[in-house]
C-alpha positions as CSV (number, residue, x, y, z in Angstrom):
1,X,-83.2,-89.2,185.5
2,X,-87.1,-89.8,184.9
3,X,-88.5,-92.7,186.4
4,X,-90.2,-95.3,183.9
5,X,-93.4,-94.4,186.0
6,X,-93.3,-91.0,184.6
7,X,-92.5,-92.4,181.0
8,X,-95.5,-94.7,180.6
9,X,-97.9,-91.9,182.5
10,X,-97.3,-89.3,180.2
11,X,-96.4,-91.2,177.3
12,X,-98.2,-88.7,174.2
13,X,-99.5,-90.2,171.0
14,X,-98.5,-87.7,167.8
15,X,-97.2,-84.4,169.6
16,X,-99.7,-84.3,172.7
17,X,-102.1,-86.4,174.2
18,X,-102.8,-89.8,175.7
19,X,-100.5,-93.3,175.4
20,X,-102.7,-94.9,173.4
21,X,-102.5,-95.4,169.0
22,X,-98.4,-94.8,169.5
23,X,-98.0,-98.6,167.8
24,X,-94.6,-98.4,165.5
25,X,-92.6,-96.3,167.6
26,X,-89.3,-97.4,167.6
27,X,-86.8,-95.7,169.6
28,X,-87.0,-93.6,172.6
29,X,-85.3,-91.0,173.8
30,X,-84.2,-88.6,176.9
31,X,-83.4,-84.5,176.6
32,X,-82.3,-82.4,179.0
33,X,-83.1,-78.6,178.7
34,X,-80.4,-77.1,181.1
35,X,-80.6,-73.3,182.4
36,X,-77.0,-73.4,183.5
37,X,-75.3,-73.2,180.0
38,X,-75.9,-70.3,178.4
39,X,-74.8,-69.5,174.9
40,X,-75.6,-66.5,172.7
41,X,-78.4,-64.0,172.8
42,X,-80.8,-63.9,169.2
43,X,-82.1,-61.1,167.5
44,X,-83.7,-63.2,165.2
45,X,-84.8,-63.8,161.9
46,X,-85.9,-62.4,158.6
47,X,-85.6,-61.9,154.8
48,X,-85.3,-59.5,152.6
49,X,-87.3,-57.6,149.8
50,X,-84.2,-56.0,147.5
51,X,-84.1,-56.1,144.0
52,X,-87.8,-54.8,143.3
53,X,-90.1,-57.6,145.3
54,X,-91.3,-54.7,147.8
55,X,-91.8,-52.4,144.9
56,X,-93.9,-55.5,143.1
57,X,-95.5,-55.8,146.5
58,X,-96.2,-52.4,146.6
59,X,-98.4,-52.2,143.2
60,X,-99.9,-55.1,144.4
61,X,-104.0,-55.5,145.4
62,X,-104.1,-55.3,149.0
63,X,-105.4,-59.1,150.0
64,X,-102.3,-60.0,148.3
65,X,-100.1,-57.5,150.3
66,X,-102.1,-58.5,153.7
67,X,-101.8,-62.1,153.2
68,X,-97.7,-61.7,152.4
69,X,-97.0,-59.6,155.3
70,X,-99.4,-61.6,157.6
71,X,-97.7,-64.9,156.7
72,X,-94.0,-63.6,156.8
73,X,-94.3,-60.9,160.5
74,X,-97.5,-61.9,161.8
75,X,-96.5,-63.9,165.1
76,X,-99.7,-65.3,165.7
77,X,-100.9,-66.2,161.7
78,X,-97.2,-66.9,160.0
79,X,-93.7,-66.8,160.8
80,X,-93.2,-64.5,163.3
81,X,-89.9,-62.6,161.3
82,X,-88.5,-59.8,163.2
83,X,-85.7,-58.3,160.7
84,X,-85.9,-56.9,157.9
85,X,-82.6,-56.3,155.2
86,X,-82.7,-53.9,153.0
87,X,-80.7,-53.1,149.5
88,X,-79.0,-49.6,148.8
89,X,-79.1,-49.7,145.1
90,X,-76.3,-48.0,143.1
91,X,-78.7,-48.5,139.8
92,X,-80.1,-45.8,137.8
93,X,-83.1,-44.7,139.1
94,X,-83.2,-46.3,142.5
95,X,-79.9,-44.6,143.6
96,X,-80.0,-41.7,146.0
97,X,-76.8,-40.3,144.6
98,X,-77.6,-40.7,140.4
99,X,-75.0,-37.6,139.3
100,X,-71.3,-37.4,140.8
101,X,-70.6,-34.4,142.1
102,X,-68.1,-33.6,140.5
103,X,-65.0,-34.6,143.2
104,X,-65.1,-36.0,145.9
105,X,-65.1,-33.0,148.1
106,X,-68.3,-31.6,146.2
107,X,-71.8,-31.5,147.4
108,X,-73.9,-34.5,146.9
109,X,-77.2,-33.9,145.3
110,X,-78.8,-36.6,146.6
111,X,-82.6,-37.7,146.2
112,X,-85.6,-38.5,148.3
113,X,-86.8,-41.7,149.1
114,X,-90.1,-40.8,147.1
115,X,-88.1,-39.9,144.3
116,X,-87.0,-43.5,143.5
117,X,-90.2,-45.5,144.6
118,X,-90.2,-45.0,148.4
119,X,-86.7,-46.9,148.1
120,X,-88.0,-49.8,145.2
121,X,-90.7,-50.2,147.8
122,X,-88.7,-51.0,150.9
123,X,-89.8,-47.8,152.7
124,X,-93.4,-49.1,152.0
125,X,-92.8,-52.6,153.6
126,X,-90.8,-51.2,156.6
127,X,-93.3,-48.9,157.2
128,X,-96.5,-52.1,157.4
129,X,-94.3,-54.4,159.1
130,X,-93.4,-51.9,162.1
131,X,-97.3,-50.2,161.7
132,X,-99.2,-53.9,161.8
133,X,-96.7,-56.2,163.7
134,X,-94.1,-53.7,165.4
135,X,-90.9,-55.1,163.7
136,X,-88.4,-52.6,163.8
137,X,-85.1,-54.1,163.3
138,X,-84.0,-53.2,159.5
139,X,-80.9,-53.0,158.1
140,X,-79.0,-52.5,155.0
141,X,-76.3,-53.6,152.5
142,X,-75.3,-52.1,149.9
143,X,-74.2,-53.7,147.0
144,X,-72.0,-51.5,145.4
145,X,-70.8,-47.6,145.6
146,X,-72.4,-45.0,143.1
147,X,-70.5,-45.7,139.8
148,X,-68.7,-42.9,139.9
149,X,-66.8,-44.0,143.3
150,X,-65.5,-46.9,141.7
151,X,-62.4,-48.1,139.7
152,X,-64.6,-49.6,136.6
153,X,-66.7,-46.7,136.6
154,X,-69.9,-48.7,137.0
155,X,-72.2,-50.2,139.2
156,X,-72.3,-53.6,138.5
157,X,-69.2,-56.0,137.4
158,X,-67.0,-55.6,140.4
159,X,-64.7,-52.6,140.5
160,X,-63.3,-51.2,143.5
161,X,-64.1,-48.1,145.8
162,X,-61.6,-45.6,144.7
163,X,-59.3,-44.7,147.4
164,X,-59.1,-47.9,149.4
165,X,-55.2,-49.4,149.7
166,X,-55.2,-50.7,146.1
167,X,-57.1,-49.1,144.6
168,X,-56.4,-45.3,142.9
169,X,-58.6,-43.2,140.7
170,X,-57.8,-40.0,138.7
171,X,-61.0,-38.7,139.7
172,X,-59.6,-39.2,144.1
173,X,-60.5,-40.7,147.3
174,X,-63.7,-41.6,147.4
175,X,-63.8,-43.4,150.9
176,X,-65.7,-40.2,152.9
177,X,-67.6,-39.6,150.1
178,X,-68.9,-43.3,150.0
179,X,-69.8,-43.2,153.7
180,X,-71.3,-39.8,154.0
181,X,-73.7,-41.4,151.6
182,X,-74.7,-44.8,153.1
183,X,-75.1,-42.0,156.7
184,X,-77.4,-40.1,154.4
185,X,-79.5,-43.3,153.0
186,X,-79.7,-44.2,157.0
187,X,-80.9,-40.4,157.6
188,X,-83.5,-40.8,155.2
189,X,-85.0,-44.0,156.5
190,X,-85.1,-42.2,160.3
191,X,-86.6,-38.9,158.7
192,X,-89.7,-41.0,157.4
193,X,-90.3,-43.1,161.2
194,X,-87.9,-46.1,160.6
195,X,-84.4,-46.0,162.6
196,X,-81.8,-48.3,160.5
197,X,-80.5,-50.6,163.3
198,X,-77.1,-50.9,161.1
199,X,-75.5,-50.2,158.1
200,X,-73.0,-51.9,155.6
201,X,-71.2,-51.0,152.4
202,X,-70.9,-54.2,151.1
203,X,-72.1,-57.5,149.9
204,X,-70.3,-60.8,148.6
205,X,-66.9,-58.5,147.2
206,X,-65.1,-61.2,146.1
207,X,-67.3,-62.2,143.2
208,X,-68.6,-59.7,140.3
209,X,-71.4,-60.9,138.4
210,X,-73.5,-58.5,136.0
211,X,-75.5,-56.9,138.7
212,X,-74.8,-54.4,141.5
213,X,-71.5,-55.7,142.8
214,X,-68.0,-54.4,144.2
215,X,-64.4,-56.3,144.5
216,X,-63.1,-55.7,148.5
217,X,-60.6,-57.6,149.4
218,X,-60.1,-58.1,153.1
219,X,-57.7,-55.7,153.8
220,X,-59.4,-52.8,151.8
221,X,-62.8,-53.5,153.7
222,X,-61.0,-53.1,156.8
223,X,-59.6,-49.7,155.5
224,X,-62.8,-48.8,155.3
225,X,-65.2,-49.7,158.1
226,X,-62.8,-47.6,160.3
227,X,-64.2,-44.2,158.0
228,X,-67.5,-45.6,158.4
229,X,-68.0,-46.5,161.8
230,X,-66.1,-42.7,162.5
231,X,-69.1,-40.7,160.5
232,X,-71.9,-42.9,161.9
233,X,-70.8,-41.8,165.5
234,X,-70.8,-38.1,164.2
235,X,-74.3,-38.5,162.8
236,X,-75.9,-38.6,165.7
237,X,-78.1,-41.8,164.4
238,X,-78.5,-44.5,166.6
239,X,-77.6,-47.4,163.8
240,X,-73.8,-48.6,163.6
241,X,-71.9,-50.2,160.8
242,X,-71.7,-54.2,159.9
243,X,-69.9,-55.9,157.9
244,X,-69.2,-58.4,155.2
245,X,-72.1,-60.2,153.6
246,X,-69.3,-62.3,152.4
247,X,-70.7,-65.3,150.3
248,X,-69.5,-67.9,152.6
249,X,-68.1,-69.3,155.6
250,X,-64.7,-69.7,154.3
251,X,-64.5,-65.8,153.4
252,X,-66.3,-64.9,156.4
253,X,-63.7,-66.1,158.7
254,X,-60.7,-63.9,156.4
255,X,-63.0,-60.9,156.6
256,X,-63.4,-61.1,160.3
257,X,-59.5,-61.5,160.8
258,X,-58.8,-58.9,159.0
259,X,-60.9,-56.4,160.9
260,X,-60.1,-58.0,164.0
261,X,-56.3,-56.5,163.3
262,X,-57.2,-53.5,162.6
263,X,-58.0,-51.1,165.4
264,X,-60.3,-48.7,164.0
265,X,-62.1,-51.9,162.1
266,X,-62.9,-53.6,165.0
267,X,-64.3,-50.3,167.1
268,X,-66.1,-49.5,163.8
269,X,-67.7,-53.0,163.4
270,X,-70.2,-54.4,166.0
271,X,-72.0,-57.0,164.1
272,X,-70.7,-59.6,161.5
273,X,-72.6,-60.6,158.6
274,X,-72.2,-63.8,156.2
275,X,-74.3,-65.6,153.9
276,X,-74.6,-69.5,154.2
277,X,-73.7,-69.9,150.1
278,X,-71.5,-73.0,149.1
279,X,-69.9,-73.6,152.7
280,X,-71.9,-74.5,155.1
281,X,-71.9,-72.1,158.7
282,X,-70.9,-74.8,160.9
283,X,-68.5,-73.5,163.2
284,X,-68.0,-70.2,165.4
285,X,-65.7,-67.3,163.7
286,X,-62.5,-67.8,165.6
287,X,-61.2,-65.2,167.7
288,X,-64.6,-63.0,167.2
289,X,-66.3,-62.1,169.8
290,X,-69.0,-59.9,168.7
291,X,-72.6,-60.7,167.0
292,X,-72.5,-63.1,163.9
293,X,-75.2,-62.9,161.8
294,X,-76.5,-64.9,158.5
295,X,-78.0,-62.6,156.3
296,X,-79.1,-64.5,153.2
297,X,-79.4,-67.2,151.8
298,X,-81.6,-69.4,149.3
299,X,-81.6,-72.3,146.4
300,X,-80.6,-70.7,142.8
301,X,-81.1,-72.0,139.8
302,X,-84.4,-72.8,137.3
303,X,-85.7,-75.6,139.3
304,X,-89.5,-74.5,139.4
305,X,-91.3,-73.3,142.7
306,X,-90.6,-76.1,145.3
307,X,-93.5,-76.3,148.1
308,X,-92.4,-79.3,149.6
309,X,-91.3,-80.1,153.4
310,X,-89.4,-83.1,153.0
311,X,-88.7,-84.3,148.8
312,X,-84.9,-85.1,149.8
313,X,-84.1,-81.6,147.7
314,X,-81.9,-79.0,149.1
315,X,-85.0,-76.7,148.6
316,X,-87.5,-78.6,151.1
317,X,-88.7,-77.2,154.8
318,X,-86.7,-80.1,156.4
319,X,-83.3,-79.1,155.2
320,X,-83.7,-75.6,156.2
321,X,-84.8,-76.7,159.3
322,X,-81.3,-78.6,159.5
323,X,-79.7,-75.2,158.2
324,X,-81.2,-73.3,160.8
325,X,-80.0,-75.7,163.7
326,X,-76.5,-75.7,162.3
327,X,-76.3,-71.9,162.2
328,X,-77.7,-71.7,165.7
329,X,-75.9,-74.6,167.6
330,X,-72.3,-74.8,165.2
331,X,-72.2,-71.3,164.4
332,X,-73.4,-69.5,167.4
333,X,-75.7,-66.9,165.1
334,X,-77.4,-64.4,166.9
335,X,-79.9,-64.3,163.3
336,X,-80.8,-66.2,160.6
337,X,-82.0,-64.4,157.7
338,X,-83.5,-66.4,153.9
339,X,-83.2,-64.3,150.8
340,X,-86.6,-63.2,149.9
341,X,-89.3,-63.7,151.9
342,X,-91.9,-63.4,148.7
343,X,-90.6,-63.3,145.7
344,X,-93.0,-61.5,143.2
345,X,-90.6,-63.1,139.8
346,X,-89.9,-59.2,138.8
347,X,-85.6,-60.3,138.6
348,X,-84.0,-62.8,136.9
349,X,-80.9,-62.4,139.6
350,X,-82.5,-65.4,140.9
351,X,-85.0,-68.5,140.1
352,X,-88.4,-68.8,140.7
353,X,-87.6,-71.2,143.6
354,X,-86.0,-68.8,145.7
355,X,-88.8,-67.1,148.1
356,X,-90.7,-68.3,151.6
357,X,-93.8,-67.7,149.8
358,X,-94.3,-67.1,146.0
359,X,-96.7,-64.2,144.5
360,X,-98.2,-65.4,141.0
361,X,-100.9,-62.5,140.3
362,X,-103.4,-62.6,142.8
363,X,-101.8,-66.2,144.4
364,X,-99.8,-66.8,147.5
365,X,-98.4,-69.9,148.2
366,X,-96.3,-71.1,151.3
367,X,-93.6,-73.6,151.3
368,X,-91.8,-75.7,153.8
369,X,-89.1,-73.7,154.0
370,X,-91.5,-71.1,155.4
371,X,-93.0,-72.8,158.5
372,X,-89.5,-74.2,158.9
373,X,-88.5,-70.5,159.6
374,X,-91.9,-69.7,162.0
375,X,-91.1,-73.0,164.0
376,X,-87.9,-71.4,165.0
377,X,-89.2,-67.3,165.1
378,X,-92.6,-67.6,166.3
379,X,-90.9,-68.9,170.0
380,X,-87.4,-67.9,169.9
381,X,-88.2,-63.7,170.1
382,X,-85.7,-61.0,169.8
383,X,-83.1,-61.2,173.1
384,X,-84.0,-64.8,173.7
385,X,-80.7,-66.5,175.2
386,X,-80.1,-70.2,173.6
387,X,-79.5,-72.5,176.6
388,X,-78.3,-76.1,177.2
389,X,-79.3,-78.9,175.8
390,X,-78.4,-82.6,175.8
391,X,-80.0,-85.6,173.7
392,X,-79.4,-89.1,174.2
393,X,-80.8,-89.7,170.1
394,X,-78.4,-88.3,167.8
395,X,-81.1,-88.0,165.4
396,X,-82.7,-86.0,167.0
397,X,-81.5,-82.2,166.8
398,X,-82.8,-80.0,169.5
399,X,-82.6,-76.4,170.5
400,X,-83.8,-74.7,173.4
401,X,-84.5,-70.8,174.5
402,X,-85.5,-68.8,177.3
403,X,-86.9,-65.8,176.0
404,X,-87.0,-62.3,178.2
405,X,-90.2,-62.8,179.1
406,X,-89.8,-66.0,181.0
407,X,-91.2,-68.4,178.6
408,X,-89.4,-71.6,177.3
409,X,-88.8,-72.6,173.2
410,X,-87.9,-75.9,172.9
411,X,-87.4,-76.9,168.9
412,X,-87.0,-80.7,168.2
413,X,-86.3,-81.8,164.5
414,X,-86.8,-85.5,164.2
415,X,-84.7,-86.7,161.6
416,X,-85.8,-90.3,161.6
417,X,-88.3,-92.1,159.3
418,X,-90.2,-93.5,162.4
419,X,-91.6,-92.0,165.5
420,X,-89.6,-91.0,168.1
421,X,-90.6,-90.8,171.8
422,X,-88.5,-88.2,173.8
423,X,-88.7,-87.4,177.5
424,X,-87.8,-83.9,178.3
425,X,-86.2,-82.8,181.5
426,X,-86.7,-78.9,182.1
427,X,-83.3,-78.2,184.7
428,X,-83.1,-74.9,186.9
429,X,-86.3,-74.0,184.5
430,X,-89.6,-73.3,185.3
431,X,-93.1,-73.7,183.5
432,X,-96.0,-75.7,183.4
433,X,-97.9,-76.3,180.5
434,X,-96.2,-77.0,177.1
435,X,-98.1,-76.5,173.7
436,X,-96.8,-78.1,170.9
437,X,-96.7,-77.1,167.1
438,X,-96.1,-79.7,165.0
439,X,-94.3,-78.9,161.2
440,X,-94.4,-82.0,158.7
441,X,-95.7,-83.3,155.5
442,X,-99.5,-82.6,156.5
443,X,-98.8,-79.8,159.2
444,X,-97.8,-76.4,159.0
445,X,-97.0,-75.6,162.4
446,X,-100.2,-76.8,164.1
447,X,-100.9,-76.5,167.7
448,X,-101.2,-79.8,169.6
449,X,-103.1,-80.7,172.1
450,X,-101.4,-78.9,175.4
451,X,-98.9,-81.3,178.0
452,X,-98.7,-80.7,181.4
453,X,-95.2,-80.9,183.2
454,X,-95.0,-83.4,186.0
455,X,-91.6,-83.4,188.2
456,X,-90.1,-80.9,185.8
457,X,-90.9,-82.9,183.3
458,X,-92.9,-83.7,180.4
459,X,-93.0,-87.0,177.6
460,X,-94.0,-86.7,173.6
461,X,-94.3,-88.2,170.5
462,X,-92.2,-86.9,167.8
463,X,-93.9,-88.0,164.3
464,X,-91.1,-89.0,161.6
465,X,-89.3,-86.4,159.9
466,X,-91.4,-83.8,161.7
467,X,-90.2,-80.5,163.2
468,X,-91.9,-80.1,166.5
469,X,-91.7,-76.0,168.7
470,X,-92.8,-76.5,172.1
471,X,-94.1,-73.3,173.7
472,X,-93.6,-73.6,177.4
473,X,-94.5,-71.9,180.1
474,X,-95.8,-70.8,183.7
């Protein structure tokens, strides 16, 4: 317990600094940052650039492209993302495999990356994001199988990969054929410098909307993942197969059963993906044991381009702050990824609302939601292990990290209209200076004047409705 002494000494107007001008505070409260709980390790977050935004990014002057890339990867300037996801496109033109080859046992004529855009520009952005801020986690999804793999014969309006339980074509099995390609798509990527860290042939099957899209139930994706994961170990890359992108929380947790039951699923599989659509991730897959990712998410619709960080809207900073807590404390994700992190309005898949930044010519503009995401990435890095907390203020929703290099991230979201002071107790933990960043309506993750901890301690302010990161260490 801290003494009252310590309170008044260190008492911190705003996020740092002296006792004095803190006149309207109205509650206080104690947390307790605890080394001896440990929960799950983070690779951590990121966005993708699908559906031609790296390609728009690509034709685009290079101030704009520096000042995008610098305020989604740059850990010192902007968020601090780590991952990058990636879209195999089965469209025309941005396909590696355009022509079938005739059966399934025929040889693929598959293209170059260069010969459909350096992959609709995603080659492009790996290659500045690992060359200017070494990120080198990507990944990919694809959407859909080649056209010709498929029960509909198309890319887009469901269908079903032809072989699966289910699921017969006249033209065969298509189930080796499908993953040979995805290995080859991964090939590609490692041939031109970037190693995929893994690979999935899905996204959101149980919806099929006019775009690249594929029906899989369950027990068909299971069928498959086993084929999958088997040619990915005889490739000789280092990147293994995930699974489901399902659309929601409620589909995630049939997906996961299902390749929880099945042998060659489950050896095949070692991370889980989900997207955060319609049900909210709020509570750990049951019976799964291995990684859970979020791997997209964002507001749809017309609404026009939302900067705010708190307007009460599911679009504002604040409640993406909130959807990022829930994910990491409810869900136990080891990554939170938004949909795109600058949308460039070259699709009408979504609305103009639906990016971390938004490119308008030769204009960039942030929005909450972005420095929502860089309060959390910026201090939690990639193998940080989430630890204990405790908080005697429900309203207040807190998170803590110790990161592999020793340093402390402690991420308080103040959900109250007033200011809240908040003792922190740092437990079995060491470090002794704390600088805070402070996220609210007139901050975007500003550094505070430093703390210093006093008997394992130190005491802030928390503005209202203010996300605060507090960077801590020896």
């Amino acid at each position: 317990m801290i003494a009252a002494a310590l309170l008044a000494a260190t008492l911190l107007a705003g996020c740092g600094g002296s006792s004095s001008g803190v006149a309207g505070v109205t509650a206080q409260a104690t947390v307790t940052i605890s080394s001896a709980t440990q929960h799950q390790r983070i690779a951590g977050f990121g966005v993708s650039e699908g559906f031609g935004q790296a390609k728009a990014l690509m034709s685009a002057p290079a101030p704009v492209q520096q000042q995008v890339l610098s305020l989604l990867y740059s850990p010192a300037r902007g968020a601090g993302l780590t991952i990058l996801r990636n879209e195999i496109s089965a469209d025309a033109g941005f396909t590696i495999e355009p022509k079938a080859p005739g059966s399934p046992a025929g040889k693929p004529s598959y293209l170059t990356l260069a010969e459909i855009g350096q992959d609709q520009g995603q080659l492009w952005f790996a290659k500045q994001i690992k060359n200017d801020y070494g990120v080198s986690d990507v990944f990919a999804d694809a959407w859909s199988a080649p056209a010709f793999m498929k029960t509909n014969d198309s890319a887009i309006n469901g269908g079903t990969l032809c072989g699966v339980p289910g699921a017969s074509c006249k033209s065969g099995d298509w189930r080796r054929a499908y993953a040979s390609y995805l290995v080859r798509y991964a090939k590609d990527y490692a041939a031109a410098g970037i190693q995929l860290s893994y690979v999935g042939p899905e996204n959101e099957t149980t919806i099929a909307p006019p775009q690249d899209s594929m029906i899989m139930s369950p027990a068909q994706t299971a069928n498959f993942m086993g084929i999958l994961g088997a040619t990915l170990a005889r490739s000789g890359l280092a990147a293994r197969a995930e699974c489901c992108a399902s659309i929601d929380w409620t589909y995630a947790q049939q997906f996961a059963a299902a390749i929880e039951t099945d042998k060659a699923a489950n050896r095949a599989t070692a991370l889980f993906t989900s997207h955060g659509y319609f049900v909210p991730l709020d509570s750990p897959l049951k019976g799964w044991s291995k990684p859970v990712w979020e791997t997209e998410w964002a507001p749809f619709g017309t609404e026009p381009w939302d900067p705010a960080w708190d307007d009460g809207s599911p679009s504002s900073g604040f409640t993406w702050a909130q959807n990022i807590y829930t994910g990491l404390t409810a869900a136990n994700l080891g990554a939170f990824l938004y949909l795109w992190g600058a949308n460039t309005s070259t699709t009408t898949i979504t609305g103009p609302n639906t990016g971390l930044v938004d490119v308008q010519g030769n204009t960039v503009a942030t929005s909450g939601r972005l420095w929502a995401f860089a309060s959390y990435s910026r201090f939690i890095r990639p193998g940080a292990v989430r630890i204990g907390t405790t908080t005697s203020d429900a309203g207040l929703e807190v998170t803590a990290f110790r990161n592999s290099d020793g340093a402390i991230a402690v991420i308080v979201l103040n959900s109250a209209h007033s200011r809240q002071v908040v003792t922190v107790s740092l437990r079995g933990l060491g470090g002794a200076h704390v600088t805070p960043y402070l996220t609210d309506t007139s901050h975007q993750l500003s550094a505070q004047p430093p703390i210093t901890v006093r008997n394992s301690a130190f005491t802030a302010t928390l503005p209202p409705r203010s996300l605060v990161a507090y960077d801590i260490r020896s």
